[in-house]
N, C-alpha and C positions, 0 to 999 in steps of 0.2 A: 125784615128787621134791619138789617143791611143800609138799606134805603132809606128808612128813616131816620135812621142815624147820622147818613152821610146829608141830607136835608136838613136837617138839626143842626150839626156844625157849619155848612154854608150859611143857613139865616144867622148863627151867631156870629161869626166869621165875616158878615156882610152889615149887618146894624153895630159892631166896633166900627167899624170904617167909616160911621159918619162923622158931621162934625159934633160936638159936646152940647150944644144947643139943640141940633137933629137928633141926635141920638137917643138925650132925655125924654123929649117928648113922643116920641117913638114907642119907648119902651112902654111908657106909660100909659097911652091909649093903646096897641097896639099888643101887647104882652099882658101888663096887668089889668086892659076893661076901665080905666079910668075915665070919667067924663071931661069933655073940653073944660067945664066952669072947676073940676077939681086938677087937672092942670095945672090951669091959669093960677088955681090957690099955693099949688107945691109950688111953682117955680117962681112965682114973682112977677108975672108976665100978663099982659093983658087978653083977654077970650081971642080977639082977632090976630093977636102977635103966635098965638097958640095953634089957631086954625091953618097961618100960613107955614109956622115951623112946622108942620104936621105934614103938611102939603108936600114944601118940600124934600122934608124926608121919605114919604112915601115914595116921590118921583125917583129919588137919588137913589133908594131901596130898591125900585124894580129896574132901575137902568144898571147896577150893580151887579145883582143878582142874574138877569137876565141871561147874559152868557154862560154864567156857570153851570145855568139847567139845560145847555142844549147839548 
């Protein structure tokens, strides 16, 4: 229980610390299951501006994250 709690506040904890552009689309595929084309519809953004903000946030997410799980 412990555990998961303490993994819970680092992924929170680690997706605040993107940038406002990473972050949103993050949340959005990644938390709430959203598809890339209803992305692109929330944010104003086009499919392939969506695919790379995604990207990088992933990267940024697991380079982040990374240390705090060892």
């Amino acid at each position: 229980m412990y555990r998961k709690r303490y993994l819970q506040e680092i992924v929170e904890k680690t997706v605040e610390e993107l940038p406002e552009h990473h972050r949103l689309v993050f949340k959005l595929r990644e938390l709430e299951g959203k598809s890339y084309e209803e992305i692109a519809e929330i944010t104003g953004v086009n499919l392939g501006t969506v695919k790379s903000r995604l990207h990088r946030a992933r990267t940024s997410f697991a380079e982040r994250i990374e240390p705090l799980l060892n």
